[in-house]
C-alpha positions in Angstrom: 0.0 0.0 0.0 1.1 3.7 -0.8 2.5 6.1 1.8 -0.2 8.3 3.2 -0.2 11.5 1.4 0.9 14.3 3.8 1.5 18.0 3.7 5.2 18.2 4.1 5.2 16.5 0.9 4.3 19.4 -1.0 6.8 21.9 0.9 10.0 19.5 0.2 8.9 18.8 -3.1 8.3 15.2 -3.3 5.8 15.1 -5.1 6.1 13.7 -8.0 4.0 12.8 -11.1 3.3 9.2 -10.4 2.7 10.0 -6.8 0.1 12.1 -7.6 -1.7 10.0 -10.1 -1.6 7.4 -7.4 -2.9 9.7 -4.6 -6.1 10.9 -6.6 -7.0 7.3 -8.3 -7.1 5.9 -4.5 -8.8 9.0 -3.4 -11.2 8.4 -5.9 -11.4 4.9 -5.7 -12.2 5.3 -1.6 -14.7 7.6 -1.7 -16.6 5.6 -4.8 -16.3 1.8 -2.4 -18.0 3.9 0.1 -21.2 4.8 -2.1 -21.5 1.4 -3.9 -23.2 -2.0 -2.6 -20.4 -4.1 -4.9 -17.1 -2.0 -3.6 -15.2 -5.4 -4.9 -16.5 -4.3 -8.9 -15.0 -0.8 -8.3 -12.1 0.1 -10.9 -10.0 3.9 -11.4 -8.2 4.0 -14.8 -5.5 6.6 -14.8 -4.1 8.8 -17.7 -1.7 11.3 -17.2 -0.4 13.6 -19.5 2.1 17.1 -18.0 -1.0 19.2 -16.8 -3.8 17.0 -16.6 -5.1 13.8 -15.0 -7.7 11.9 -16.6 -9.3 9.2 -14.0 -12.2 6.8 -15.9 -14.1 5.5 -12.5 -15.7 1.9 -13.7 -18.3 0.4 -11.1 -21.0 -2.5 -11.4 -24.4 -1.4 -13.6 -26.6 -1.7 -10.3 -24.6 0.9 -8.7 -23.7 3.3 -11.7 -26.9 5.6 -10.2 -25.2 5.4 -7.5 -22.4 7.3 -8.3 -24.0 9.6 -10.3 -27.0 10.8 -8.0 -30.0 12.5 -8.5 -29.6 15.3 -11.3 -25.6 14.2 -11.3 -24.8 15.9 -7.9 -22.8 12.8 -6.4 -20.9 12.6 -10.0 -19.7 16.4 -9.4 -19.3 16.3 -5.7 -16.9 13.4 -6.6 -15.5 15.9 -9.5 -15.1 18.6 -7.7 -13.6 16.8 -4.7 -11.0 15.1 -6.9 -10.0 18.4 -8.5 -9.7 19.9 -5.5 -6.8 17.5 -4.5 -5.4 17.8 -8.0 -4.9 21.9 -8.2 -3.4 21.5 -5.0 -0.7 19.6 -6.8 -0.7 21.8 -9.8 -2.6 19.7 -12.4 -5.7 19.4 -13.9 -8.4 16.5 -12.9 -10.9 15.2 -14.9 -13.0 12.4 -13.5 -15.1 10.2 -16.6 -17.9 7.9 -15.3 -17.6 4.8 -17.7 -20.7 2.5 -17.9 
């Protein structure tokens, strides 16, 4: 399992690209297990290109409603929640639902 993500990182400069990729695909991963009923059939595909990283989230059809909510409000909290993480870092997020 990857190191925990913590602050310092960022002040010393450790981050690094594949680091990050890794942090916001578990990040991602987590907070999708925790909305599904089949956490086992949850799956983050990562892409990563010098500003941007593209995350395709693949869950079970039963729970694809899940993740996307009511009027798509779960899909962009997730969105906004894994951008958040990303500008932090200095990169671009996009999150893709895949069904």
């Amino acid at each position: 399992m990857a190191r925990p993500y913590v602050a310092a990182d960022v002040e010393s400069g450790m981050t690094g690209g594949l680091v990050m990729e890794t942090e916001l695909k578990e990040l991602l991963e987590y907070l999708a297990k925790a909305l599904v009923d089949n956490p086992d059939e949850v799956r983050v595909d990562s892409t990563e290109t010098d500003t941007t990283v593209v995350l395709e989230l693949n869950v079970a059809k039963e729970d694809i409603g899940k993740v996307i909510g009511k009027q798509g409000r779960i899909a962009r909290a997730l969105r906004t929640v894994v951008k958040a993480s990303a500008v932090k870092n200095g990169k671009r997020a996009i999150v893709e639902i895949v069904d």
